[in-house]
N, C-alpha and C positions, 0 to 999 in steps of 0.2 A: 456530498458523499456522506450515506450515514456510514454505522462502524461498519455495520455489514458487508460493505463495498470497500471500505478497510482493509477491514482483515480478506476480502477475495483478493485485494490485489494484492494484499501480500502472501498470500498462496503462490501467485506468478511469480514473486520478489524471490521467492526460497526456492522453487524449481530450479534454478542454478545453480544456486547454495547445496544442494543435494548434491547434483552434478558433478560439482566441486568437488564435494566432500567425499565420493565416491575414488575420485586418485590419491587416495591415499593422503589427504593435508588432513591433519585435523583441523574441522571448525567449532570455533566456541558457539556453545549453546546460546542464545540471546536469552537476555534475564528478561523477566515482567517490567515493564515501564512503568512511572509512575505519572499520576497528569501535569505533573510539574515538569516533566521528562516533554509531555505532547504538548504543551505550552510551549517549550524554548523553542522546540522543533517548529511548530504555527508560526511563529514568530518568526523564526529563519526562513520563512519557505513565503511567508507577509510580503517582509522586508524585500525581498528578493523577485524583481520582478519574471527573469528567468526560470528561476525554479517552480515560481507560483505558475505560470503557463505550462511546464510542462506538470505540475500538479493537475491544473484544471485539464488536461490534453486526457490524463488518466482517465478521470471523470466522462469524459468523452467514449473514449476507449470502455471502459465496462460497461455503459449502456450499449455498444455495439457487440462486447462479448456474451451479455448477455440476450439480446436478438440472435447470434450465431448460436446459443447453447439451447435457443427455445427448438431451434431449424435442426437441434442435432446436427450443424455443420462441424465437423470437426478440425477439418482443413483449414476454416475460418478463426476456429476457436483457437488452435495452433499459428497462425500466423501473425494475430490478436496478440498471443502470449508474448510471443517475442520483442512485439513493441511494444508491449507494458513491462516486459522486461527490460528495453531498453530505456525506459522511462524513468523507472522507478531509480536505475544505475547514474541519470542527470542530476535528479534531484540527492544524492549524494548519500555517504555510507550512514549516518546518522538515521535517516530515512528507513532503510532497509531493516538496520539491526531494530527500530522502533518496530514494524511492521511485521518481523519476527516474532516480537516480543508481546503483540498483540496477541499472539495464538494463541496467549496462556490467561486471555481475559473474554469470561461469558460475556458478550453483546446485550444478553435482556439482565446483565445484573446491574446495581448501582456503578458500580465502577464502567463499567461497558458503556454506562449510558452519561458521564462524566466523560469518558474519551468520545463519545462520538458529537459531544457538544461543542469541546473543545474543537473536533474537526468540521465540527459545521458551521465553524465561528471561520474556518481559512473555506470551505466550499461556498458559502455567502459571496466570497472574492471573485469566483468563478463564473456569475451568472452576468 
């Protein structure tokens, strides 16, 4: 996964978070991460041979949502969401609020390209 596919799936990750946050809870903002922040996390998700499966599952999953996004299938793309929503809720809250936190880091800037190394160091596991 480069970050690009990152940060999509954590688009799916916050569509609940909204959701949530629409009954009235307040939710805290997620701060910017740092790559020391996407290091521990790699490492937990490494370590971890469950989490890592359902990490690589993800991976799986966004190359299908995006074939459903090319078909303008919607129904697809919505049914997709939900079990990357589910997904993303396995591999655990750490996860999430990271995935948040990505949304406040450019993809083509040096840092964007520091996170998406770091994640291409845990998608390597994947293949």
């Amino acid at each position: 996964m480069n970050i690009k596919l990152v940060m999509s799936v954590s688009l799916f990750a916050a569509v609940p978070t909204i959701a949530y946050a629409q009954k009235d809870i307040p939710v805290a903002e997620a701060s910017k991460p740092t790559v020391e922040d996407a290091q521990k996390l790699v490492q937990t998700i490494s370590s971890n041979p469950a989490k890592l499966k359902v990490y690589c599952d993800m991976g799986k999953l966004q190359e299908q949502m995006e074939q459903a996004n090319q078909k303008k299938d919607n129904k697809a793309i919505e049914a997709l969401s939900a079990k990357a929503d589910s997904l993303v809720q396995q591999i655990g809250p750490e996860y999430v609020k990271m995935m948040e936190g990505l949304d406040e880091v450019d993809p083509d800037s040096d840092e964007g390209k520091q996170f998406a190394a770091v994640f291409g160091s845990l998608d390597k596991q994947c293949k």
